[in-house]
Jmol script that loads the backbone (N, CA, C; Angstrom):
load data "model"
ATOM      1  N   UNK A   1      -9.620  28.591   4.346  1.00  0.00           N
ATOM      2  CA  UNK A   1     -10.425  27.740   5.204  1.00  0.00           C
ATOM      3  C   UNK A   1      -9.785  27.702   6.576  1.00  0.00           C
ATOM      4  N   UNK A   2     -10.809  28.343   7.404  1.00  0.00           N
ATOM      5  CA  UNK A   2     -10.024  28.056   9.057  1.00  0.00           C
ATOM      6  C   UNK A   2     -10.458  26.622   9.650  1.00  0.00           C
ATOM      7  N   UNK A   3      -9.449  26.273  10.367  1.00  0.00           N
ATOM      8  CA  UNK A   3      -9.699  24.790  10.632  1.00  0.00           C
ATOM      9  C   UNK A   3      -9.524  25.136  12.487  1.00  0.00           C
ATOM     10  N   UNK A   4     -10.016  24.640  13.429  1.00  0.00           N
ATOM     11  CA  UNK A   4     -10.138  24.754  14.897  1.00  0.00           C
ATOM     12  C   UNK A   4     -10.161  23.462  15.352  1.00  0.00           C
ATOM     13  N   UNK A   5      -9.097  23.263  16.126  1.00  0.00           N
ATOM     14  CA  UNK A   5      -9.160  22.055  17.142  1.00  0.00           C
ATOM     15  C   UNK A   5     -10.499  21.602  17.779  1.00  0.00           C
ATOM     16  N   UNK A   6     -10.261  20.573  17.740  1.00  0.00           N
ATOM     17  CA  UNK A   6     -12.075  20.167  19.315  1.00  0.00           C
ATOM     18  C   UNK A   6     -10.952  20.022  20.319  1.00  0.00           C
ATOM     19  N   UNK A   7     -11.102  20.680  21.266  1.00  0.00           N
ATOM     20  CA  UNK A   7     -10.749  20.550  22.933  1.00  0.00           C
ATOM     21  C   UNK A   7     -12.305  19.568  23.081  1.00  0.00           C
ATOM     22  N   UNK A   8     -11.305  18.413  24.353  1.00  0.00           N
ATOM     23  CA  UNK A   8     -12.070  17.486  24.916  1.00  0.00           C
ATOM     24  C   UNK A   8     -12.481  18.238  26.641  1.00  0.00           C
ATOM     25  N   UNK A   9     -13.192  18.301  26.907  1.00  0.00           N
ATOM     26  CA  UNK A   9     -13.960  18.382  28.008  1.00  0.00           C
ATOM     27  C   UNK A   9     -14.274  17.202  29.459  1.00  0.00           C
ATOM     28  N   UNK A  10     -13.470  16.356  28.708  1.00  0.00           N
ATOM     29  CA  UNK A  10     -13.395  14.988  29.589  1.00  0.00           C
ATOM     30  C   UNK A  10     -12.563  15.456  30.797  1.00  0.00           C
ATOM     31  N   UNK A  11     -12.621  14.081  31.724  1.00  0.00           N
ATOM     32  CA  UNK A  11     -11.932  14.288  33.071  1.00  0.00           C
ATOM     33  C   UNK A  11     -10.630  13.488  32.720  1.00  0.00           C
ATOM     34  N   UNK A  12      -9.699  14.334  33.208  1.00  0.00           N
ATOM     35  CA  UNK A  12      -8.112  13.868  32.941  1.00  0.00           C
ATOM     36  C   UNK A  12      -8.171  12.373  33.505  1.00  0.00           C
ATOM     37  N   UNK A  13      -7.290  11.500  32.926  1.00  0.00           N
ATOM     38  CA  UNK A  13      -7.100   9.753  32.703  1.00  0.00           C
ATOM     39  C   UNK A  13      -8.589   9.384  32.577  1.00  0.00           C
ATOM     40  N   UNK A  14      -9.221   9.317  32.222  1.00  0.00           N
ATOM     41  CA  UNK A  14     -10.905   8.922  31.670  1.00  0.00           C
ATOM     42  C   UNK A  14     -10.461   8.534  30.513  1.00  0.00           C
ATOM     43  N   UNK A  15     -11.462   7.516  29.653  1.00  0.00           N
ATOM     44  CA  UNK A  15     -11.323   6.622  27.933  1.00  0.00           C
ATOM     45  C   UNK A  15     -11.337   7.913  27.273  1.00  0.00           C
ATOM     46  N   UNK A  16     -12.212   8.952  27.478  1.00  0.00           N
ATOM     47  CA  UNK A  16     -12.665   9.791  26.884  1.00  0.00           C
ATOM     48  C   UNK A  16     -11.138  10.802  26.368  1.00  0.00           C
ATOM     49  N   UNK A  17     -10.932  11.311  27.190  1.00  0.00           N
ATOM     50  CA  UNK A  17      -9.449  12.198  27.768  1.00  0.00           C
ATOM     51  C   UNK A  17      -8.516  11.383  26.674  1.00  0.00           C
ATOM     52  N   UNK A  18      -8.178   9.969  27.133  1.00  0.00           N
ATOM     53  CA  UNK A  18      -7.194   9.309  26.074  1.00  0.00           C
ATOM     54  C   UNK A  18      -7.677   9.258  25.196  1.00  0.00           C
ATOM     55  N   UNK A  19      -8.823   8.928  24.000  1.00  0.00           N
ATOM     56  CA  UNK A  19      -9.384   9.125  22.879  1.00  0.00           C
ATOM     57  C   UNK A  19      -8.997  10.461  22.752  1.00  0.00           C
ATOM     58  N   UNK A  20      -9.381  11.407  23.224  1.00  0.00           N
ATOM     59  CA  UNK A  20      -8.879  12.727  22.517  1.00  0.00           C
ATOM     60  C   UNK A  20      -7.257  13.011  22.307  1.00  0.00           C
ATOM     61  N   UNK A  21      -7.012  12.351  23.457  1.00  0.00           N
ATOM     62  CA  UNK A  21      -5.123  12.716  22.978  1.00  0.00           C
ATOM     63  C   UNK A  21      -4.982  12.030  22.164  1.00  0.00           C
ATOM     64  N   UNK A  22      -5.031  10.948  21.753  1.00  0.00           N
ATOM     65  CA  UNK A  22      -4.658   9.757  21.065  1.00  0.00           C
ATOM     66  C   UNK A  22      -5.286   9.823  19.353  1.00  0.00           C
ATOM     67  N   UNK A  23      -6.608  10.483  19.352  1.00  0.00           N
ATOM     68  CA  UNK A  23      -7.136  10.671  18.243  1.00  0.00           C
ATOM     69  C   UNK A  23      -7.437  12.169  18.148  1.00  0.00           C
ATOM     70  N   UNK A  24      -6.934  13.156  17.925  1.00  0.00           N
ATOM     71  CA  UNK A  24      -7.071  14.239  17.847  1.00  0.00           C
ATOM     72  C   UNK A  24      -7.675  14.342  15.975  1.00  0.00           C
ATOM     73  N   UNK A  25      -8.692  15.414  16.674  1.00  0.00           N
ATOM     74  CA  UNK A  25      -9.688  15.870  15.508  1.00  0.00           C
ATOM     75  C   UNK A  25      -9.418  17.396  15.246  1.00  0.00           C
ATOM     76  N   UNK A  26      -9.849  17.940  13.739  1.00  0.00           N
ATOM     77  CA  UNK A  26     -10.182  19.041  13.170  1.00  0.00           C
ATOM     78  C   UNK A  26     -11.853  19.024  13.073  1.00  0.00           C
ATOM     79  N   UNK A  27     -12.286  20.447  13.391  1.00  0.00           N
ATOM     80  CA  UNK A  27     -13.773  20.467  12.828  1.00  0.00           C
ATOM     81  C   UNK A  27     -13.678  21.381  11.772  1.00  0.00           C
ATOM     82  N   UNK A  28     -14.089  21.648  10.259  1.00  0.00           N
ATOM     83  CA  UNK A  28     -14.597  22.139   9.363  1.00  0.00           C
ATOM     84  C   UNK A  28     -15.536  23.258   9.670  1.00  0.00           C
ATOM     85  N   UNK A  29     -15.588  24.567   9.523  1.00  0.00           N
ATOM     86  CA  UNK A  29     -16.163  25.717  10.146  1.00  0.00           C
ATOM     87  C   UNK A  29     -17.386  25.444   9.108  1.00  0.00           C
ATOM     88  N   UNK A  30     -17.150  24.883   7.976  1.00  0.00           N
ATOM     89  CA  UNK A  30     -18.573  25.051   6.819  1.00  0.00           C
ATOM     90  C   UNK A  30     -19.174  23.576   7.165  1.00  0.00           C
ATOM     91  N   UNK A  31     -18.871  22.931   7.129  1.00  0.00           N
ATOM     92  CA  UNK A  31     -19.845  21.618   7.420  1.00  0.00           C
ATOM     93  C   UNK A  31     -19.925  21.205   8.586  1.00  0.00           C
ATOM     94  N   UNK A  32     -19.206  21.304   9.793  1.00  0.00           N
ATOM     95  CA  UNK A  32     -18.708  21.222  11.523  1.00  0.00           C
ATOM     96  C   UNK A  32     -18.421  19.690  11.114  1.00  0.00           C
ATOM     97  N   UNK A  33     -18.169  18.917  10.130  1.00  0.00           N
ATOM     98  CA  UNK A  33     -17.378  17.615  10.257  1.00  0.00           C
ATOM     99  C   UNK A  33     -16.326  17.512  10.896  1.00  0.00           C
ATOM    100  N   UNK A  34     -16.516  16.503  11.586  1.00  0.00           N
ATOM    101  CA  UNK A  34     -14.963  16.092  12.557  1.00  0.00           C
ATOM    102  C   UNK A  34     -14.150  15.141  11.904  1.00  0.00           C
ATOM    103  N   UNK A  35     -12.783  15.649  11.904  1.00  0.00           N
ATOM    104  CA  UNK A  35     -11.672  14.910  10.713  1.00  0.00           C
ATOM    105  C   UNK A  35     -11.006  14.810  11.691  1.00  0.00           C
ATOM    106  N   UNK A  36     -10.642  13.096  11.766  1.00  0.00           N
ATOM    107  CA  UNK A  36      -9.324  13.052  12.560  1.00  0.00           C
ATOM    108  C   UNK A  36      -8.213  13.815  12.011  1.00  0.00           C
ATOM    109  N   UNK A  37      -7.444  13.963  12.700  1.00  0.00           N
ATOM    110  CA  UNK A  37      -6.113  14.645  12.001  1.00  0.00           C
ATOM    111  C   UNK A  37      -4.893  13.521  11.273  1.00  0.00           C
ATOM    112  N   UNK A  38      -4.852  12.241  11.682  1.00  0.00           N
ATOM    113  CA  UNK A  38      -4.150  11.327  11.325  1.00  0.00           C
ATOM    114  C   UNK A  38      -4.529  11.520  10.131  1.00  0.00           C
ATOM    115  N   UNK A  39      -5.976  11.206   9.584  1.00  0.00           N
ATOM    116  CA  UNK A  39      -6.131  10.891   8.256  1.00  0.00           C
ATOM    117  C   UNK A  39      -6.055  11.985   7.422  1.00  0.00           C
ATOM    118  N   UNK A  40      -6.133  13.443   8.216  1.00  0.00           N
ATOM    119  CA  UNK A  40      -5.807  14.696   7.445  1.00  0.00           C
ATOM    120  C   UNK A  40      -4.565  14.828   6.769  1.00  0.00           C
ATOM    121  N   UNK A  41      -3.600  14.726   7.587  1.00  0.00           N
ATOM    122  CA  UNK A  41      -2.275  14.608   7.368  1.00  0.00           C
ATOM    123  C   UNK A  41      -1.688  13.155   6.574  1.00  0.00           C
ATOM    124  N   UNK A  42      -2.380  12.098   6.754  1.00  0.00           N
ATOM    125  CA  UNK A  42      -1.287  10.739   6.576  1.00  0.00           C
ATOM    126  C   UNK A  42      -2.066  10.717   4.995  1.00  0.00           C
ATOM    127  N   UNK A  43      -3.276  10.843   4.659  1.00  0.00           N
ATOM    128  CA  UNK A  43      -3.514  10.939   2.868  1.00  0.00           C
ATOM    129  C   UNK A  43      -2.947  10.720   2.186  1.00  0.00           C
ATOM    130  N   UNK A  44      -1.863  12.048   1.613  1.00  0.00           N
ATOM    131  CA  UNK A  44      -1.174  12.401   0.720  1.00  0.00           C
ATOM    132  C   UNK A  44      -0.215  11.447   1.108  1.00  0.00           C
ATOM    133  N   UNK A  45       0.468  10.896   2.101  1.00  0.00           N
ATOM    134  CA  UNK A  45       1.557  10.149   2.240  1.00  0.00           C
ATOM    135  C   UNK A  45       0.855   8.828   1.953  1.00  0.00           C
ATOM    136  N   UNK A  46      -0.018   8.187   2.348  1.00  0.00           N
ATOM    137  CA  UNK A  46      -0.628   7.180   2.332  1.00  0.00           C
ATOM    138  C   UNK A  46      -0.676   6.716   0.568  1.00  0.00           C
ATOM    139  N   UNK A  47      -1.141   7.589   0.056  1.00  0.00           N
ATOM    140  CA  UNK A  47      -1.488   7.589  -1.562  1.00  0.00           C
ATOM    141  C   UNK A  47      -0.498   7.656  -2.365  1.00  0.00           C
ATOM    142  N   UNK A  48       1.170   8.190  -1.626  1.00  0.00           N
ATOM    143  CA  UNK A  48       2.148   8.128  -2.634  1.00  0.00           C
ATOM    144  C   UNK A  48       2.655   6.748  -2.406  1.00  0.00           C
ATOM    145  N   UNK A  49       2.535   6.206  -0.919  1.00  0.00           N
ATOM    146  CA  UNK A  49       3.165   4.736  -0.481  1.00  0.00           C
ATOM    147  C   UNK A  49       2.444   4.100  -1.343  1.00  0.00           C
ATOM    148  N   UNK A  50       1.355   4.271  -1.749  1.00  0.00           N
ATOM    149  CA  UNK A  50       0.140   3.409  -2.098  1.00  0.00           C
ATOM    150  C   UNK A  50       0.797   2.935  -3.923  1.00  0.00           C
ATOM    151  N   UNK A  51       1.006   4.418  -4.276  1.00  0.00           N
ATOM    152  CA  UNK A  51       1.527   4.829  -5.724  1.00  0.00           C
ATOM    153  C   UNK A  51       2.571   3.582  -6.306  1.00  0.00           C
ATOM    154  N   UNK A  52       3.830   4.421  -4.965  1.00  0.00           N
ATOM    155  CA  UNK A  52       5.443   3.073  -5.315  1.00  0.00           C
ATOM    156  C   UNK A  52       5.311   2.415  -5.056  1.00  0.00           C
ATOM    157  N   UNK A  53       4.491   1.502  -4.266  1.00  0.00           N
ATOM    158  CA  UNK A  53       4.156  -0.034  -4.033  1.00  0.00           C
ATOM    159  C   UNK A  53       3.323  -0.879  -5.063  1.00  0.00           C
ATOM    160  N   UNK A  54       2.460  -0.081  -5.989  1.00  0.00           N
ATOM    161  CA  UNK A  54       2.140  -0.375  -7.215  1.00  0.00           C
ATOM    162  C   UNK A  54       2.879  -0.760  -8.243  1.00  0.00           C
ATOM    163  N   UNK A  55       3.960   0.890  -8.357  1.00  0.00           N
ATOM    164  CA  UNK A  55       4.472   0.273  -9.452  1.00  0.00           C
ATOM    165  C   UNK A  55       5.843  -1.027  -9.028  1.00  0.00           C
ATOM    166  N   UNK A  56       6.048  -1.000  -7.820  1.00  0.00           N
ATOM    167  CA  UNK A  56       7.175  -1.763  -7.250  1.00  0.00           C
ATOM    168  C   UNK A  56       7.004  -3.150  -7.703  1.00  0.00           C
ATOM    169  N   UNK A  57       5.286  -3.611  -7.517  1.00  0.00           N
ATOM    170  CA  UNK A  57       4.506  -4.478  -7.415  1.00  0.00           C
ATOM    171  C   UNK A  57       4.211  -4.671  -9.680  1.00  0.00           C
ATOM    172  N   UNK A  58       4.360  -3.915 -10.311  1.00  0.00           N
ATOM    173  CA  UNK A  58       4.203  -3.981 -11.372  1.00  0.00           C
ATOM    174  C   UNK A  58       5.702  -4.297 -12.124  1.00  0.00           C
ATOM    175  N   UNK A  59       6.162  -3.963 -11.550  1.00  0.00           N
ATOM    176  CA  UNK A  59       7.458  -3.847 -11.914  1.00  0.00           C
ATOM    177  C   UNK A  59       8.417  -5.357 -11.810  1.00  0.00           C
ATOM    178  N   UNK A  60       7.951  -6.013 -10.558  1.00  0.00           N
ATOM    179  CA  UNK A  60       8.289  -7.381  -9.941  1.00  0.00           C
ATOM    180  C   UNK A  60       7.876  -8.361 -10.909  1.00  0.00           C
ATOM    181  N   UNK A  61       6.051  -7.930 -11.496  1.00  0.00           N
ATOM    182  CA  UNK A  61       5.255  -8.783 -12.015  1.00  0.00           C
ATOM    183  C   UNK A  61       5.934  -9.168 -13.593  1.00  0.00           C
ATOM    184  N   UNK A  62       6.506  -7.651 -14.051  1.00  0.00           N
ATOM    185  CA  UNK A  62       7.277  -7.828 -15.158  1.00  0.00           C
ATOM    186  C   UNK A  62       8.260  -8.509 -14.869  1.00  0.00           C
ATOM    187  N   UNK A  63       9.333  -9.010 -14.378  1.00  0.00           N
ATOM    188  CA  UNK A  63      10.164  -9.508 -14.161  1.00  0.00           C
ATOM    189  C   UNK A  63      10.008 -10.702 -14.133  1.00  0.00           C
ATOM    190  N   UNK A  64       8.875 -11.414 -13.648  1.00  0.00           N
ATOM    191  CA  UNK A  64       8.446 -12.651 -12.927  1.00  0.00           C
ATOM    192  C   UNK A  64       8.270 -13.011 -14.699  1.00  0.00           C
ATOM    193  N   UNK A  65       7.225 -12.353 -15.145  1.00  0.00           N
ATOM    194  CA  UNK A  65       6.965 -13.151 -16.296  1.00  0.00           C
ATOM    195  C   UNK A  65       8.087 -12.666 -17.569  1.00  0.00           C
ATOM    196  N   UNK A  66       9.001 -12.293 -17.186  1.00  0.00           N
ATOM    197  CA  UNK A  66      10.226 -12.727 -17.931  1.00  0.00           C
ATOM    198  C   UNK A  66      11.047 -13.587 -17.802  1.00  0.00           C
ATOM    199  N   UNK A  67      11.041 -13.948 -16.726  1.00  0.00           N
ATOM    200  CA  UNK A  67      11.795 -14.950 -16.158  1.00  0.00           C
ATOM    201  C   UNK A  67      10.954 -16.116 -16.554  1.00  0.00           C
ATOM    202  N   UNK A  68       9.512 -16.478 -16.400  1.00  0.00           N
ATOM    203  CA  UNK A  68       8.927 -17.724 -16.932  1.00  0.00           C
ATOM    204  C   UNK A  68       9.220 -17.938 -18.286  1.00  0.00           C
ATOM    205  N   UNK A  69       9.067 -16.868 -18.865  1.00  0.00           N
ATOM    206  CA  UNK A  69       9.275 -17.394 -20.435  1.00  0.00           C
ATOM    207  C   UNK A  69      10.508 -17.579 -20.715  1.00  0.00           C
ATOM    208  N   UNK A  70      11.709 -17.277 -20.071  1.00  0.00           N
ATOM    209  CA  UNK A  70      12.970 -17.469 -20.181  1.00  0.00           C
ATOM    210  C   UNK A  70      13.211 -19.283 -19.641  1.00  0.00           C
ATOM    211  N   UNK A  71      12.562 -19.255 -18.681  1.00  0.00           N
ATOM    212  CA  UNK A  71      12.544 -20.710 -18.046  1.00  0.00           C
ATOM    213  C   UNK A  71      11.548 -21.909 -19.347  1.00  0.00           C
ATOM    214  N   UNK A  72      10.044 -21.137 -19.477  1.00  0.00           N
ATOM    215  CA  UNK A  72       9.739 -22.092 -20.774  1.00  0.00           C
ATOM    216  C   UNK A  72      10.721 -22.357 -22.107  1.00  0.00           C
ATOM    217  N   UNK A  73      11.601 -21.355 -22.158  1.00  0.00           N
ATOM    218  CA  UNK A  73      12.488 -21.467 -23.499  1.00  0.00           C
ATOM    219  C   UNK A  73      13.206 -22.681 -22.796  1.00  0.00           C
ATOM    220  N   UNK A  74      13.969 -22.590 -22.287  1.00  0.00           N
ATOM    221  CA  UNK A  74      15.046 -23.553 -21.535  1.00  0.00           C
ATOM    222  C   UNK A  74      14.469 -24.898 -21.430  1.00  0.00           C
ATOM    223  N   UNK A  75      13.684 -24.979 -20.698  1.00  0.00           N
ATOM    224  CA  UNK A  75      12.574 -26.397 -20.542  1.00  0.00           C
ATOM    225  C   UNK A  75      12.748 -26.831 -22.239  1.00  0.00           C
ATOM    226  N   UNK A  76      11.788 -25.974 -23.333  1.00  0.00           N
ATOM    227  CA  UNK A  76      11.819 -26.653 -24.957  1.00  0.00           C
ATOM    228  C   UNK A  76      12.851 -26.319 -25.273  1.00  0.00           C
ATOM    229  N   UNK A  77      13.826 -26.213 -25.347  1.00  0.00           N
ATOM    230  CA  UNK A  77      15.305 -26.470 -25.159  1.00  0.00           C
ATOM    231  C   UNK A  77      15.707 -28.120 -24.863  1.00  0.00           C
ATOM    232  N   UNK A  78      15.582 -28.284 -23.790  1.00  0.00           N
ATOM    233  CA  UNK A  78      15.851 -29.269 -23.443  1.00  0.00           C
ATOM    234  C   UNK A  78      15.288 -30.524 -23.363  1.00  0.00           C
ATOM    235  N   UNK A  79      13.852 -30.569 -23.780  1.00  0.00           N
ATOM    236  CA  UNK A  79      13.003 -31.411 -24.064  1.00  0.00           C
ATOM    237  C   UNK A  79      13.107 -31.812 -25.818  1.00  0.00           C
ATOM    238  N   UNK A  80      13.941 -30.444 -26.521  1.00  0.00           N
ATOM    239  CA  UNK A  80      14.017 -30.942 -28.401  1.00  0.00           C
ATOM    240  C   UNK A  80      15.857 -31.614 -28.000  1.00  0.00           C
ATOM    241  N   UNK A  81      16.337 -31.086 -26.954  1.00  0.00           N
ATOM    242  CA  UNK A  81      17.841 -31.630 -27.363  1.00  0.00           C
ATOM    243  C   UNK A  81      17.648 -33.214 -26.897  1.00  0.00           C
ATOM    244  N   UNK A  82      17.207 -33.850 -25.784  1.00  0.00           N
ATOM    245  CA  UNK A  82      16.453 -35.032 -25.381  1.00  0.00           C
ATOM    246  C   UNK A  82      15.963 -35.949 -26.568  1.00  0.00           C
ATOM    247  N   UNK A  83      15.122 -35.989 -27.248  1.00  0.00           N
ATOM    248  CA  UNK A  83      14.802 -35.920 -28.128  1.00  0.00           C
ATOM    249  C   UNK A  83      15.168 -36.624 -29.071  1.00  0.00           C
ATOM    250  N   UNK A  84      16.132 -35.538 -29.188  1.00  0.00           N
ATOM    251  CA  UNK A  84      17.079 -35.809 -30.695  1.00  0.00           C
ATOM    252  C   UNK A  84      18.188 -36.471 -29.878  1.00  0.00           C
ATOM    253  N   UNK A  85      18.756 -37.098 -28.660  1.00  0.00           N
ATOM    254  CA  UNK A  85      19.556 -37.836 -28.333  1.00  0.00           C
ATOM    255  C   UNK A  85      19.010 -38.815 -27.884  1.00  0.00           C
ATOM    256  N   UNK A  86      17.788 -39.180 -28.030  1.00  0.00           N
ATOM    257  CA  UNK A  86      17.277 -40.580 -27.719  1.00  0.00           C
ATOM    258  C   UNK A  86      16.941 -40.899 -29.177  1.00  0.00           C
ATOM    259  N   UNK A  87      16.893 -39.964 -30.382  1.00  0.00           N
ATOM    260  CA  UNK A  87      16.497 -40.578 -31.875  1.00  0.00           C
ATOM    261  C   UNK A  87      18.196 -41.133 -32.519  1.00  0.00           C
ATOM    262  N   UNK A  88      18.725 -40.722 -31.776  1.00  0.00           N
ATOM    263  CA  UNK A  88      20.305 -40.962 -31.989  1.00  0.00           C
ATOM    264  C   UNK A  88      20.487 -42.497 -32.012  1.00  0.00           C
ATOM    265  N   UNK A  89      20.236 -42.337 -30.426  1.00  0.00           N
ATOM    266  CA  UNK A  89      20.183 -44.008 -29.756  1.00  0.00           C
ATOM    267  C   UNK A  89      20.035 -45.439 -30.871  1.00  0.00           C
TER     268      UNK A  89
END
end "model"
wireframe off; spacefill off
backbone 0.3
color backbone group
């Protein structure tokens, strides 16, 4: 697949001129779609950040709810030792 720049045709410092530097495009020789190039290129990176922040994010979530149930043990823990030192009384 050959891929060809769009050259801008604008007048140098014009919105136009900076949109093209700033957002540079690919056109598609089979469909003439215009692809920015950011999103050509940043994808695959985008989708692996996307990936380890998932499981980073899954991974945290496990933790979190180990830690609650470690904290609910402790709480009935201490609510049966209570308890039994006020049945003392």
């Amino acid at each position: 697949m050959w891929v060809r720049a769009v050259l801008s045709t604008a007048a140098p410092g014009s919105r136009e001129a900076s949109d093209a530097a700033t957002n540079p495009q690919i056109v598609c020789p089979n469909s003439k779609t215009q692809i920015p190039v950011t999103d050509a290129l940043a994808g695959p990176s985008v989708a692996d950040a996307r990936r380890r922040f998932e499981q980073q994010l899954a991974t945290k979530e496990a933790d979190f709810g180990r830690r609650e149930d470690q904290l609910r043990e402790a709480q009935s823990e201490l609510s049966k030792a209570r308890e039994t030192r006020w049945r003392r009384k």
